[in-house]
C-alpha positions as CSV (number, residue, x, y, z in Angstrom):
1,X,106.7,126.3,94.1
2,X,107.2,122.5,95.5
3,X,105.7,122.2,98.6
4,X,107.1,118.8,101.3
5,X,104.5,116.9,102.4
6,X,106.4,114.0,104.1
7,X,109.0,113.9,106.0
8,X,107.3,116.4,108.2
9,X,109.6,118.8,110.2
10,X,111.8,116.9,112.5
11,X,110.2,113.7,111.9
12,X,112.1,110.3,112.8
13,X,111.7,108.0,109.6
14,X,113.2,104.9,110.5
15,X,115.7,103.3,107.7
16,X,117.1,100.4,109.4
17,X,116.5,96.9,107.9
18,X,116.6,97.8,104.4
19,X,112.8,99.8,105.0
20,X,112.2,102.2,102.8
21,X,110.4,105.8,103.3
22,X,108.1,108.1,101.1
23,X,109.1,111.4,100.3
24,X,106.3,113.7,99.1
25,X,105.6,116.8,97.6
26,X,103.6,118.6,95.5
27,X,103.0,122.3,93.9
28,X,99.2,121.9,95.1
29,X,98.1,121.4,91.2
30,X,100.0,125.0,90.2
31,X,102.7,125.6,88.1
32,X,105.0,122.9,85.7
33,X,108.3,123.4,87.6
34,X,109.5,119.9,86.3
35,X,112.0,118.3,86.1
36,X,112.8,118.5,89.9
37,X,115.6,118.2,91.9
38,X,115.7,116.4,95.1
39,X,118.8,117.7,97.3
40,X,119.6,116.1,100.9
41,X,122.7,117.5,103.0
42,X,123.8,116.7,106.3
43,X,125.3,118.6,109.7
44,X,127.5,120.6,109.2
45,X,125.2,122.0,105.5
46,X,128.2,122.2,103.3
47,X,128.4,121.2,99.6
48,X,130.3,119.0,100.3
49,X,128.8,116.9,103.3
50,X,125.3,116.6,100.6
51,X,124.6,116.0,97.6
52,X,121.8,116.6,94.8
53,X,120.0,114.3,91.9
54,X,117.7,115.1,89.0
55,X,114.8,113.6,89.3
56,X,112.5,111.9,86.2
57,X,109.4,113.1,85.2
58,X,108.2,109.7,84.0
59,X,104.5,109.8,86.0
60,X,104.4,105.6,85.8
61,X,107.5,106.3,88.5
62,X,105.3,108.6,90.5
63,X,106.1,112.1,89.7
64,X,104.3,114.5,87.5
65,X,104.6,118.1,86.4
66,X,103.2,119.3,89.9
67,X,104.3,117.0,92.6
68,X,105.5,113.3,93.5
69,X,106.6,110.5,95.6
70,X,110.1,109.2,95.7
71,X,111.5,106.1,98.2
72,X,114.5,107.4,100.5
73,X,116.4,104.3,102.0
74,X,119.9,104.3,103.9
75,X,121.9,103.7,100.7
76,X,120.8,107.3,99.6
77,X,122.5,109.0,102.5
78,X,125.4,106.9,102.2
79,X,129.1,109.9,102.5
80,X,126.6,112.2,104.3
81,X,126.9,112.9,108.1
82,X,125.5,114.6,110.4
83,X,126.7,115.4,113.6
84,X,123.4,116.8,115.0
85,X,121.6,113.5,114.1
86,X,119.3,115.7,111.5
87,X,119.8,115.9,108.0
88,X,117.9,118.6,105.6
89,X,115.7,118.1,102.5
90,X,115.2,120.0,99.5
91,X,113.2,119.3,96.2
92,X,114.0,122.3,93.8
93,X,111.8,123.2,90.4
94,X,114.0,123.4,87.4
95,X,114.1,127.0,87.7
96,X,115.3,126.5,91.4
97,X,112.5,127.5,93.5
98,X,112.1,125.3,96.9
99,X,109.9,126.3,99.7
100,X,112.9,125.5,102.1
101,X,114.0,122.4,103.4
102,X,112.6,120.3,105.8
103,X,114.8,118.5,108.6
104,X,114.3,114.8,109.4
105,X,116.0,112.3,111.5
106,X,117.0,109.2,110.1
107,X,117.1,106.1,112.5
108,X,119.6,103.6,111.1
């Protein structure tokens, strides 16, 4: 089951000026759960304040059968609000598993 590694929980990752931050995860080496999906919604969670993509599993993009690294910018969140200031973080297997989401503040 995917673990997050970064954001932590509640973390402030700062977006502003076109910077770029690393989200991480990994199944620590067990299971092939590929290929993943990375799902971010804002506040109030509803379907449709969020949104979900299918990630590759090409490794030379940094993600493998049992973890990864994908770069989150500003663009990414772009139709999602959040009126507590946190949004939430999800990476999914393909069978749906998550270890729950992780909250993070995004400074703008």
């Amino acid at each position: 089951m995917p673990q997050i590694v970064t954001p932590r929980a509640c973390e402030a990752i700062d977006l502003s000026g076109g910077r770029t931050y690393e989200i991480g995860w990994t199944t620590n080496g067990t299971g092939c759960e590929t290929p993943w999906k990375l799902c971010v919604v804002g506040s109030p969670a509803t379907e449709a304040n969020g949104g979900c993509v299918e990630l590759s599993t090409d490794v030379t993009q940094g993600i493998s059968s049992t973890g990864g690294v994908i770069r989150l910018n500003a663009s990414n969140l772009t139709g999602i609000t959040s009126d507590t200031g946190y949004y939430h973080l999800v990476i999914a297997s393909f069978y749906g598993s998550h270890n729950g989401s992780v909250a993070f503040r995004p400074i703008f």
